[in-house]
N, C-alpha and C positions, 0 to 999 in steps of 0.2 A: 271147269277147264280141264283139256284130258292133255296129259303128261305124257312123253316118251322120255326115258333114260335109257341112254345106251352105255354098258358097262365095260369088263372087257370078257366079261361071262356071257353075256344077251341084252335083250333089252327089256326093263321093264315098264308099266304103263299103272297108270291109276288117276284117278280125275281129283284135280287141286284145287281147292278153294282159293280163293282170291285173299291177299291180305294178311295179316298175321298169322292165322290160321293154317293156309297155306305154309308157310317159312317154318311152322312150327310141323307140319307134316313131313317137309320136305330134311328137318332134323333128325327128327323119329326115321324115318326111312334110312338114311342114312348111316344113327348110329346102329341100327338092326344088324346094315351092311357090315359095318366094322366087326361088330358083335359074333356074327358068324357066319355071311354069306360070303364064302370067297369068289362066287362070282362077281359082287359089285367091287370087290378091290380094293386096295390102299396104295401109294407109295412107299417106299422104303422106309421113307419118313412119317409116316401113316397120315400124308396128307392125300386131299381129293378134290379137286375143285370141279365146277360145273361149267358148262362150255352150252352158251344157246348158240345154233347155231344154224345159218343161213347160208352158208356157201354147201356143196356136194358135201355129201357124206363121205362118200370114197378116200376125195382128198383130204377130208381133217382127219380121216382115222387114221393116215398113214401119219401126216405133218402131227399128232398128240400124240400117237403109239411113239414117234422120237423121240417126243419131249420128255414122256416119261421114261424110257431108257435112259434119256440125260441125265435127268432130274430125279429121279423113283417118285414121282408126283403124276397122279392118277386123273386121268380127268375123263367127266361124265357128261358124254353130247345128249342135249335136248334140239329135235329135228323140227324147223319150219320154216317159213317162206321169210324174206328179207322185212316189206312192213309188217307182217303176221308178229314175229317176234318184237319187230323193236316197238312196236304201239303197247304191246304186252308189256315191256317191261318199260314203259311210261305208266302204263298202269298200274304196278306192282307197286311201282315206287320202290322207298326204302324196305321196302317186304319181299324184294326178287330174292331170289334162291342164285339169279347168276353170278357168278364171278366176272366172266367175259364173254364177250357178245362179238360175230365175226359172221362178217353177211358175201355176199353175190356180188353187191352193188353199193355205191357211197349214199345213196339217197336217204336207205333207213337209218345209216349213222351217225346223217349231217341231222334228223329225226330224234333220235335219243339226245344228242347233243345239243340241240336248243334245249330239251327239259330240264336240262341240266345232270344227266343223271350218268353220266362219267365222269373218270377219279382223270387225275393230269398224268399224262404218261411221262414214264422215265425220257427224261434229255438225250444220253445214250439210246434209246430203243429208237426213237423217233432218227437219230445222224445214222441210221444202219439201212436209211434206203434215201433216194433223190427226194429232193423239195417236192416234188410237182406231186408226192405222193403221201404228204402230208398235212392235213389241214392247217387252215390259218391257225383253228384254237388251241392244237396242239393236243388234242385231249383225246384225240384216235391215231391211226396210223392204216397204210396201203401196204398189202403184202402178198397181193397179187391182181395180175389185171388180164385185162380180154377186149380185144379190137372188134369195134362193127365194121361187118363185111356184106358187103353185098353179094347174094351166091344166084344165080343164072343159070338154067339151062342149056350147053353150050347149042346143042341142038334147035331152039329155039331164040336166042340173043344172039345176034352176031354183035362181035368186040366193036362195032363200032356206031352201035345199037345204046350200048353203056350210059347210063346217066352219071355227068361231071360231077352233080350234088347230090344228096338225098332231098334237098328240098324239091330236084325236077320229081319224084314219085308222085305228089299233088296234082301233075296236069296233063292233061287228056290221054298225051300217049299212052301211059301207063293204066290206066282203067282196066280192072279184071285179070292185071299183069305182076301185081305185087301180092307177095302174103306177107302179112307181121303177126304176132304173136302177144295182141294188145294185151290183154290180162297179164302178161307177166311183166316180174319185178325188171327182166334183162330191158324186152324192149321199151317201158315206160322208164329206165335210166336214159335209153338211146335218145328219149323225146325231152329228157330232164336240160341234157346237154343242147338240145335247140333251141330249148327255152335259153340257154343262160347264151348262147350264140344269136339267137334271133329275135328276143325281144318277145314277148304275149301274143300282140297281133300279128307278127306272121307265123308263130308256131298255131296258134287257133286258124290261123289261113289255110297251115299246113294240115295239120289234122282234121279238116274238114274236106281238104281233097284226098285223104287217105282210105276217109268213109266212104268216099265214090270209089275209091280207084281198088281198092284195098280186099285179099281174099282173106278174112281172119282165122287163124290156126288156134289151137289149144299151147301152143307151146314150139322151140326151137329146132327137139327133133321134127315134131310133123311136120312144119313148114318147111326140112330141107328134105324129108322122102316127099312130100310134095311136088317141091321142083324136083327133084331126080327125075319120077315119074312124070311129069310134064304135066301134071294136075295146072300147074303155074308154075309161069316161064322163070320167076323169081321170087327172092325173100329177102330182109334185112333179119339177119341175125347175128351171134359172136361166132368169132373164129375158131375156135377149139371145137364145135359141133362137128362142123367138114373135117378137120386133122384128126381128130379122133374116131370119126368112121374110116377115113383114108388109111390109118394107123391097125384099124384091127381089118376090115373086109374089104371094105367100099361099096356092100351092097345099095347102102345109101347117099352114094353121094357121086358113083360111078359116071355119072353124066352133069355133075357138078362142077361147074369154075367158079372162082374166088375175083372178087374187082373191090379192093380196098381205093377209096375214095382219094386220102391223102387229102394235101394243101389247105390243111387247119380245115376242113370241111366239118358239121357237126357230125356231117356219118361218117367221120376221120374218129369218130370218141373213141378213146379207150378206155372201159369203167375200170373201178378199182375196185377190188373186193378191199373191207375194212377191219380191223380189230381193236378194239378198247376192255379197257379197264372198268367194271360196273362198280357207283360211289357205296351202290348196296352192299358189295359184299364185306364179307370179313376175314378176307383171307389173302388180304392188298397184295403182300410181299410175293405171294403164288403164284396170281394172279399176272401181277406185270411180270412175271418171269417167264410167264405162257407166250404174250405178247411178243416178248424180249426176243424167244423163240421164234416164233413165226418171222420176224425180219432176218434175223441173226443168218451167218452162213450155211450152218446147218439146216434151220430152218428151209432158206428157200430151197439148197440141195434137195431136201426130202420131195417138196414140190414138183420141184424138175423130174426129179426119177419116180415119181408117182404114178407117170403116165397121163394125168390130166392134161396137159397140154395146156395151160395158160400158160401166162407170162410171169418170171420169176420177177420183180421188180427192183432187188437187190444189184447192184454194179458190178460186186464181185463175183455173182455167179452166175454163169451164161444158160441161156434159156436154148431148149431142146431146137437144136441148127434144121429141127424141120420146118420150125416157125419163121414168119416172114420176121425177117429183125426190129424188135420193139423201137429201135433207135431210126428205125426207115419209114414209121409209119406216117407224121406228121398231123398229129392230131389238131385240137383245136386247143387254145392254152383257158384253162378253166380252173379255178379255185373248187378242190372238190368238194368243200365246207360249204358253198353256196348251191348244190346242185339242189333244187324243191319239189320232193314227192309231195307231198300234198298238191301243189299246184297244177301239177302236171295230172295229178288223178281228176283234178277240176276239171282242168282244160279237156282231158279225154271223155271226159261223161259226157261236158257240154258239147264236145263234137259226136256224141253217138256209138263213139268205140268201146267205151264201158257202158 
């Protein structure tokens, strides 16, 4: 299995055995680090915890470069995709090397947390952001989120062209007229949330008119220089793509509008990025302090001023006034403990998308 560690020196890489073996490399390496690399680092306190991690790199390096200002506690991202890592560390089991694990999307967390394989988060961490953003089992937490938006060519969509649903994508009109970004973790959360709004049979009803109607992209950016360029008239993806080109150029996005769905619609979702505590590690008390951090106030501050452009999801701290207001979106109301990647990876193979 091949490793990235990112320090605060570089990054380093070497391929990991699976298993004891592994956690015992992943020791060695590290007391090397202590020993004499000052690029892999310490805290004040010559702690260091591990951080897998599935949300942007950008953003956690700003939100853990805080933490360990706060704290003098050091922490080491391992880079990969939201099911990529949490299947890995069902795998690992009691042998993972994480401490805490912090995804894109709620699906790989409501994934680790059936195996059982997170520690219960602090009472306090968990009242440091809204209910809607913490699972029933209490054993993750939401600490930051991202609205589906549907983006159109204004040149090619007139507003009143607009589909009311994302389930109208399905049917005739749209053929040849939508791109999604099936392969990824963003939009199989968007299909997660139709599942849990529409039931089996019509999310496989739906996904089956997607495969006719449907141009498939590699990913979020290309499907929105897509529509820029009128490749296709439209897309369903997350909102911070468009604000964050709008934010630096607009080369990509110049010919771009934004049609947020609203009225509890499934393409009303707003995912949650996740963070929990892993039962593996050994280094609990760190570990939920990471956590603790990401909701806390500072935490979401760091977020906001990162430039990322999600949504803070903390009350007390207001999200960048360029963003359409989290509180105006009117999503769909979902237990984010229930949303099923697995099922949703079914449904899409059997409709042809994977």
């Amino acid at each position: 299995m091949s490793v990235q560690v990112e320090g605060s020196g570089g990054v380093f890489s070497w391929r990991s055995p699976m298993g004891s073996l592994g956690r015992t490399l992943v020791v060695l390496v590290t007391a090397t680090c202590l020993a004499g690399l000052s690029a892999c680092g310490s805290g004040d306190d010559g702690k260091t915890i591990t951080l897998y991690n599935a949300q942007h790199q950008d953003l956690m390096r700003v939100m853990v470069d805080a933490f360990t200002k706060q704290t003098g506690i050091k922490v080491e991202l391992r880079r990969g995709g939201d099911p990529e890592l949490a299947n890995q560390i069902v795998q690992e089991g009691d042998s993972s090397p994480a401490d805490v694990f912090v995804t894109e999307n709620s699906p790989a967390m409501t994934l680790v947390d059936r195996a059982g394989r997170f520690s219960k988060l602090d009472r306090a961490t968990l009242g440091q952001v809204p209910d809607q953003y913490v699972p029933s089992t209490g054993n993750w937490v939401g600490f930051a989120a991202r609205s589906t938006v549907f983006i159109y060519n204004r040149g090619q969509v007139a507003k009143n062209e607009l589909p009311t649903s994302i389930m109208d994508l399905a049917g005739p009109a749209w053929k040849g007229k939508v791109g999604v970004a099936a392969a990824g973790a963003d939009f199989q959360a968007i299909v997660s949330a139709v599942l849990a709004v529409k039931g089996e049979g019509a999310t496989a009803e739906w996904l089956a008119g997607l495969k006719r109607n449907a141009k498939i992209y590699d990913n979020n950016i290309a499907a929105l220089r897509a529509v820029n360029a009128g490749e296709v008239p439209a897309a369903v993806i997350y909102h911070y793509y468009w604000y964050q080109d709008q934010a630096e150029s607009g080369k990509d996005s110049r010919n771009v509008d934004l049609h947020f769905f609203g009225h509890r619609d499934p393409g009303a979702f707003v995912s949650v990025s996740g963070a929990g505590v892993l039962a593996a590690s050994d280094q609990q008390a760190e570990a939920q302090r990471l956590v603790a951090f990401l909701t806390s106030d500072a935490g979401q501050k760091a977020l906001v001023d990162s430039g990322a452009l999600e949504y803070a999801v903390s009350d007390a701290v207001p999200t960048n006034p360029a963003l359409k207001p989290l509180s105006t979106l009117d999503p769909p109301d979902i237990d984010i403990s229930t949303l099923n990647g697995p099922k949703v990876v079914e449904l899409m193979q059997r409709a042809g998308l994977l």
